[in-house]
TIVO-160836 format. One record per atom (N, C-alpha, C): x, y, z; residue in three letters. Coordinates in steps of 0.001 Angstrom, whole numbers, plus 524288, in hexadecimal, padded with zeros to 5 digits. Atoms other than C-alpha are relative to their C-alpha. Layout:
// TIVO-160836
XYZALA/...
// end
This chain:
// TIVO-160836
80424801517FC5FUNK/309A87708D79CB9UNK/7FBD3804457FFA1UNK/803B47FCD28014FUNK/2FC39776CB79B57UNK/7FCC4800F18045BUNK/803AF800497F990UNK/2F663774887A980UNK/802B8801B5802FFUNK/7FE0B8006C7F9F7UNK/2F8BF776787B6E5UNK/802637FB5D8019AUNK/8002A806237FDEFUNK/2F8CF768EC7BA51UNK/804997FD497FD27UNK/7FD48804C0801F6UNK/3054F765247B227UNK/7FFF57FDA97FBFFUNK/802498057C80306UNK/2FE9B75CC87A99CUNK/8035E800EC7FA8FUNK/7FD0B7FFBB805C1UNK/307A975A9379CF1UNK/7FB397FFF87FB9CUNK/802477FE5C804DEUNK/3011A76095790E0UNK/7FE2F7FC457FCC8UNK/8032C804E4803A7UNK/2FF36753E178955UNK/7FB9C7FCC58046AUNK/80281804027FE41UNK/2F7FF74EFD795E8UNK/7FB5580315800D3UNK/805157FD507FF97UNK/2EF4B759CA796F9UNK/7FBE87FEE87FB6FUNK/8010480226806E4UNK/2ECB7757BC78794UNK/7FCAA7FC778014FUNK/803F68050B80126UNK/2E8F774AD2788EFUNK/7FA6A7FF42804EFUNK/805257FEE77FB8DUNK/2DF9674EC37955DUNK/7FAFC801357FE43UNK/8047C7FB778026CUNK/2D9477591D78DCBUNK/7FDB47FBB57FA21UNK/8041D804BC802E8UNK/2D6F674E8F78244UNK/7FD337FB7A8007CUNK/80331801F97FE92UNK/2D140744EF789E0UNK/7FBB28041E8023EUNK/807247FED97FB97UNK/2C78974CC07926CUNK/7FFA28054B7FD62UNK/803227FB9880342UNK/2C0FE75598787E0UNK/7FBAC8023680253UNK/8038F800DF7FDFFUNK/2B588754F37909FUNK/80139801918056FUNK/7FE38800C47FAC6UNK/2B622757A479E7CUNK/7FED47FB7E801A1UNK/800DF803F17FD79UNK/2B7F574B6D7A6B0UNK/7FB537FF0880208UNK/805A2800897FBACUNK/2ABF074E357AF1CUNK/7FC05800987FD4DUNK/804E77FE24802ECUNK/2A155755E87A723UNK/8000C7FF477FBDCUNK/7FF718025B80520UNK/2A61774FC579AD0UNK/7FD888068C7FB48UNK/800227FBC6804CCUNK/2A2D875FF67941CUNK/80669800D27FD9EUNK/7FBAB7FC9A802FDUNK/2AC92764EF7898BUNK/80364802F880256UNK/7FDC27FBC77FC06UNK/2B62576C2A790DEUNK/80285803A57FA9AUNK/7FF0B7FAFC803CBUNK/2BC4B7791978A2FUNK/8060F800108027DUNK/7F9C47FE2D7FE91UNK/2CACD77D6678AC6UNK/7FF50804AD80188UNK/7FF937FBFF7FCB0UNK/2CD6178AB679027UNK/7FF45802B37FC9EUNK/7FF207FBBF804D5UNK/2CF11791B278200UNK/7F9A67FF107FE64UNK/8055E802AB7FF88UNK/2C0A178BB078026UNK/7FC81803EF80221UNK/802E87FBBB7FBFAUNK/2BB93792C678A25UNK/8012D80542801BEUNK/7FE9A7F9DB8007BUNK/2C39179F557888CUNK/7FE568004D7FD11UNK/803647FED6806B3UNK/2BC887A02B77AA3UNK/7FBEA7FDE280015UNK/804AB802387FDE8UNK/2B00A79DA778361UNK/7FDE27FB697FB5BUNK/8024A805FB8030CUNK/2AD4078FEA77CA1UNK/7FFCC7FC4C803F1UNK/80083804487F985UNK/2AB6178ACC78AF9UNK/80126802FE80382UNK/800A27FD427FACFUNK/2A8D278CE1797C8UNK/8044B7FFA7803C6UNK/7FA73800FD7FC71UNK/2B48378D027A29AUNK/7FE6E7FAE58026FUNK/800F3806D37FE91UNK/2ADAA780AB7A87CUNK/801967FCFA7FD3AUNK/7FFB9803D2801D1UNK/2AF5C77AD379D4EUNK/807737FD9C7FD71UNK/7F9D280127802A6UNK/2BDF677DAF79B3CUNK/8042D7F7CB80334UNK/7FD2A805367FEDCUNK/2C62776FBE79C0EUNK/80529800BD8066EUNK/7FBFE7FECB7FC8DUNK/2D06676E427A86AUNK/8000F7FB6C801C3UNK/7FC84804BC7FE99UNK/2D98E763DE7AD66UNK/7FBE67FF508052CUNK/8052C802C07F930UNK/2CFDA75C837BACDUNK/805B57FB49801F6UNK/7FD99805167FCEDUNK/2D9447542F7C464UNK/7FBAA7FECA801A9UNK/80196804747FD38UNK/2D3AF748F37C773UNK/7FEDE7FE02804BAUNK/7FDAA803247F988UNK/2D908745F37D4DCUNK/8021580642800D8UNK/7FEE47FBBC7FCEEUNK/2D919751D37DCF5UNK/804787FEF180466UNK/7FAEA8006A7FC05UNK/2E3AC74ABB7E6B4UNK/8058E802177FF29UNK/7FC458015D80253UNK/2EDDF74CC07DC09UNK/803F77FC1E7FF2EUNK/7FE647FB057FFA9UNK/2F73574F907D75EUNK/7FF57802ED7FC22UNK/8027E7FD1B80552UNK/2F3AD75A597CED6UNK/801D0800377FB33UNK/7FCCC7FEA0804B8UNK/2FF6E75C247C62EUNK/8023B7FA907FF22UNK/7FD11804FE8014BUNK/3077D754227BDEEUNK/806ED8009580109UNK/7FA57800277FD80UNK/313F07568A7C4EEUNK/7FE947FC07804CEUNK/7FF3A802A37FB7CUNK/30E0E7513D7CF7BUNK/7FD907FB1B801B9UNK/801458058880269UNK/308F0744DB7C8B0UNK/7F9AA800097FF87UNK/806F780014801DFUNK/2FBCA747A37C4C8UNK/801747FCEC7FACBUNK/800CD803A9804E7UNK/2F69873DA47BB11UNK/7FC0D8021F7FC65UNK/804348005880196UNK/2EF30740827B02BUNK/7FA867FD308004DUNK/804C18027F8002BUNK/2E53F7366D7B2ADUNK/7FCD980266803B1UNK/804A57FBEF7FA56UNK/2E05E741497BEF6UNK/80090803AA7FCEBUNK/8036D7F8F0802B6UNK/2DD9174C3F7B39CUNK/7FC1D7FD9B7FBF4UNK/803E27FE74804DCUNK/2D2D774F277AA75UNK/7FF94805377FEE8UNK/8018B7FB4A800E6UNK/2CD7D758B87A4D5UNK/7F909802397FFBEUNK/8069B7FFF57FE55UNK/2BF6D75D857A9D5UNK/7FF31807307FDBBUNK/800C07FA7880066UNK/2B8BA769F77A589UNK/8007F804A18063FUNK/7FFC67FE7F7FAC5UNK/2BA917751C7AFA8UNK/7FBCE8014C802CBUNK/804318009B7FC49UNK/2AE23774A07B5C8UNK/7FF797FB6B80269UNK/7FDF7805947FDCDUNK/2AFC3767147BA18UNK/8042F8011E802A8UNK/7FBC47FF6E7FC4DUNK/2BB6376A3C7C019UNK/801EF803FE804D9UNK/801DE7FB7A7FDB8UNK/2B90A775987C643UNK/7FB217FF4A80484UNK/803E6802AC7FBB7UNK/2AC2376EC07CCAAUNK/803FA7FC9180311UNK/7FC3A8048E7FD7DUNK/2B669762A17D09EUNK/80346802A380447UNK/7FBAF7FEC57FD65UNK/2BF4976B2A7D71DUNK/803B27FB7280372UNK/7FB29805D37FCB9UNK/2C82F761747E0FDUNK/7FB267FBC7801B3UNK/803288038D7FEBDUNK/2BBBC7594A7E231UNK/8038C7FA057FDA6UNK/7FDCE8060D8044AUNK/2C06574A307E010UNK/7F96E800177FDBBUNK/802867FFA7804D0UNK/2B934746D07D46CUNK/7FA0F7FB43800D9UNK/805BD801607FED8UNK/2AD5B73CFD7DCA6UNK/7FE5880446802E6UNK/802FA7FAE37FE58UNK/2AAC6749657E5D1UNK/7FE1F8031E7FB83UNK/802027FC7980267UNK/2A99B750D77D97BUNK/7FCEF7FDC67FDDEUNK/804478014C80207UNK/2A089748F17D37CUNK/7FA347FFBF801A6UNK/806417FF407FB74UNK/2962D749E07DFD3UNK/7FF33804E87FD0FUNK/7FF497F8597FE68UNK/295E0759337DBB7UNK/7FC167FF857FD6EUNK/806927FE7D802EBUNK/2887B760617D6B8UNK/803F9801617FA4EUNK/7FD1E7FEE780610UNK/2930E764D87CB05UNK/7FF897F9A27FCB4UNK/7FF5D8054F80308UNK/2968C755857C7B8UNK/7FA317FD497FFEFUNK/80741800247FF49UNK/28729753847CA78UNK/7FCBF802C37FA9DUNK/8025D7FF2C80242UNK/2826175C417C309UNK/801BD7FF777F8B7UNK/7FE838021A80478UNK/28B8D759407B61AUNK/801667F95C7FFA7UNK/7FE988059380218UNK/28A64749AA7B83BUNK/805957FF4B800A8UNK/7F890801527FF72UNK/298EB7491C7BB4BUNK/7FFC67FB4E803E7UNK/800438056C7FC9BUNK/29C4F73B4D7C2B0UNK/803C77FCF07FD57UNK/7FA5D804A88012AUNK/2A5E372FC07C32CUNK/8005F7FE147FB74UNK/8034C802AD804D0UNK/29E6572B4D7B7A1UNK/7FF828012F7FB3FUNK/801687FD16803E6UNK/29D67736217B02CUNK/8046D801E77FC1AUNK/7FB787FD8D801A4UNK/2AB2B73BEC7AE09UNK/802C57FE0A7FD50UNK/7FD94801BA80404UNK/2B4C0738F67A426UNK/804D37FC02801BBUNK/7FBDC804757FF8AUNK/2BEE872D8D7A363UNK/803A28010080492UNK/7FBA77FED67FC6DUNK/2C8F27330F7A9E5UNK/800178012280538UNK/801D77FEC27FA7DUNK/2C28E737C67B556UNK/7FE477F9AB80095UNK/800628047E7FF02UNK/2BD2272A6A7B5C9UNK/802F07FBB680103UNK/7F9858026B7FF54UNK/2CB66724587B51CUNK/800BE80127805B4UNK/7FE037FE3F7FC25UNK/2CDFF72C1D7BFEFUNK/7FF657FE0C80431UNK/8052E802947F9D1UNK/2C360729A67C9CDUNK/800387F87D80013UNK/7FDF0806357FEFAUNK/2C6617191A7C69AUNK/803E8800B5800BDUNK/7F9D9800977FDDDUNK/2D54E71C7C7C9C7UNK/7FE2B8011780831UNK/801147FD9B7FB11UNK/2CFA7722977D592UNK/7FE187FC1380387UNK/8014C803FC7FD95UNK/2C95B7168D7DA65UNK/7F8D1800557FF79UNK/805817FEA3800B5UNK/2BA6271DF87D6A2UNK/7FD447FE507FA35UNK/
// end
């Protein structure tokens, strides 16, 4: 296991090869070794985003993959426990165009499971 969160190693894998991109701001995100061998900024380093702030967080305690992505960490870091239409009012999701509309598949999966 390579996270906090549990998440079995082949599922992180296949996280990190779908969402090359961050979900939200659709920039390049960087890995951590990336940006220790300054080739990116710490915003831009990649990190696991729940979905659903209700939980549950881990996968002991039945978290689904379909509530992770992977968003750059400035996106996520702005999001903090915001649900994900409050965060889209924000002067951050404002001023990078971020919206229901905008974000990547999966987040878009989400928000139609959600009933939005």
């Amino acid at each position: 296991m390579s996270n906090a969160f549990g998440i079995p190693h082949r599922d992180e894998q296949e996280l990190r090869a779908r969402d090359k991109r961050c979900v939200y701001c659709q920039k390049l995100m960087k890995t951590f070794a990336q940006i220790k061998a300054k080739r990116g900024k710490f915003a831009d380093q990649a990190t696991i985003e729940h979905l659903n702030f209700d939980g549950p967080f881990y996968v002991r305690d039945g978290l689904k993959m379909g509530d992770l992505v992977i968003c750059c960490r400035g996106c996520n870091s702005s999001r903090r426990v915001r649900k994900l239409l409050d965060w889209f009012k924000t002067d951050y999701c404002r001023n990078l165009k971020i919206s229901a509309q905008t974000v990547a598949a999966p987040v878009k999966a989400y928000l139609r499971r959600q009933g939005r």
